[in-house]
C-alpha positions in Angstrom: -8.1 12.6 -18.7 -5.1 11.5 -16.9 -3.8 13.0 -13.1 -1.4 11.8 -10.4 -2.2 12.0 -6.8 0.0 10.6 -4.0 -0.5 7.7 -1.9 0.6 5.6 1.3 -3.1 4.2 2.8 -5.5 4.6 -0.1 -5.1 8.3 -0.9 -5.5 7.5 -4.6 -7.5 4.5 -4.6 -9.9 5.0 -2.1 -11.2 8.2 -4.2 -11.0 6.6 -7.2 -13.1 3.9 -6.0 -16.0 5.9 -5.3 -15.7 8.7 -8.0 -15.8 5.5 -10.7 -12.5 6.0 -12.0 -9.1 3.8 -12.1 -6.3 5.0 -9.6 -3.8 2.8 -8.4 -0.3 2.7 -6.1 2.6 1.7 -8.1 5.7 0.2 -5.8 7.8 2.3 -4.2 10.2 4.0 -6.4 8.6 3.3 -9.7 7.5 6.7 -10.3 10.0 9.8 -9.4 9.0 11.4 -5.9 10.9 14.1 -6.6 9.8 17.9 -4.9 6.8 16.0 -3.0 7.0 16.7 0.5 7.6 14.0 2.7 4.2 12.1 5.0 5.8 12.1 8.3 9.5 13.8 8.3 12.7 11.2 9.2 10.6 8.1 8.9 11.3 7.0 5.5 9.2 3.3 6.5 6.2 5.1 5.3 6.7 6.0 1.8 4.4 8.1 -0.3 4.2 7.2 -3.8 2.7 9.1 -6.7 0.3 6.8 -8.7 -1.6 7.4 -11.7 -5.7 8.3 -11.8 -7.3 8.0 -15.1 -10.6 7.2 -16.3 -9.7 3.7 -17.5 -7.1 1.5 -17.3 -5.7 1.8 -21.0 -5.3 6.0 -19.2 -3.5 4.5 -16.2 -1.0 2.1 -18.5 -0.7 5.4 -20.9 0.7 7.4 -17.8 2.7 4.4 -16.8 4.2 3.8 -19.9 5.5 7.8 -20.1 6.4 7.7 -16.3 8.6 4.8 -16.2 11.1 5.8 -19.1 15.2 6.2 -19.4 14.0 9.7 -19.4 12.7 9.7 -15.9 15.5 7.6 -15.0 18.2 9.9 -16.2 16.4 12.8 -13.8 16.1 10.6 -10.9 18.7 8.5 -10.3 16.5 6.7 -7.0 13.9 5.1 -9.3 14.5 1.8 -9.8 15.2 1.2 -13.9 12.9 -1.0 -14.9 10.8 -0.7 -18.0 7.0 -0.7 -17.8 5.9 -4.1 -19.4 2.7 -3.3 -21.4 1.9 -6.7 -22.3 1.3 -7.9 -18.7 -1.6 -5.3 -18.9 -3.7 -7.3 -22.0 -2.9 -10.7 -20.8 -6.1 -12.8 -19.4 -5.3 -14.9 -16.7 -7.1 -15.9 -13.3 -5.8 -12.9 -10.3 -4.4 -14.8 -7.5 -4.5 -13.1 -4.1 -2.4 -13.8 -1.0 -3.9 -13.2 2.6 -3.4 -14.3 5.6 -5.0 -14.7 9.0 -2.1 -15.0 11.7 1.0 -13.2 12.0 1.9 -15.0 15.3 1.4 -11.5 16.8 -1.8 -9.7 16.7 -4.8 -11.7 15.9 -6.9 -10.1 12.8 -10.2 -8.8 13.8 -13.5 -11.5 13.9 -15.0 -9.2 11.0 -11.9 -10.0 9.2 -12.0 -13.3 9.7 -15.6 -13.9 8.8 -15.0 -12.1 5.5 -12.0 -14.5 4.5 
């Protein structure tokens, strides 16, 4: 079972999440936009982008794999042309995550702090 739903703030995660199955937001321009309506009209800053929902994650790279093709790229000349790399999907190695807790403008929140 494979679907695409659109997302800018966790449209397609967020449900995913809590319905127990894999959804996830691929950059920007990965996967073609094209006849979606836009999330707020003339600001292009916040982009919507269709990402694939499937019950696992060999579903989502499936999806992935037929989405990002020379196909697609041929019909939408915006996406960027860069193949899907299947093997980053199987490799096993330890998930590094960036954060941070000052952007020299607006201090993050003390629940935010205590859970970093």
């Amino acid at each position: 079972l494979l679907g695409v739903g659109t997302d800018i703030a966790g449209s397609t995660r967020i449900p995913a999440a809590f319905c127990g199955v894999v959804g996830f937001k691929p950059t920007a321009g990965r996967i073609s936009a094209r006849g979606l309506g836009t999330a707020v009209p003339g600001i292009v800053g916040v982009a919507k982008t269709p990402g694939p929902q499937a019950q696992t994650v060999a579903g989502c790279r499936l999806l992935m794999q037929a989405l990002c093709c020379k196909l697609m790229w041929r019909l939408d000349p915006t996406l960027a042309p860069v193949p899907f790399q299947a093997a980053q999907c199987t490799q096993r190695r330890t998930l590094k995550v960036g954060y941070y807790d000052d952007d020299g403008f607006f201090p993050v929140t003390p629940a935010y702090r205590r859970a970093m």
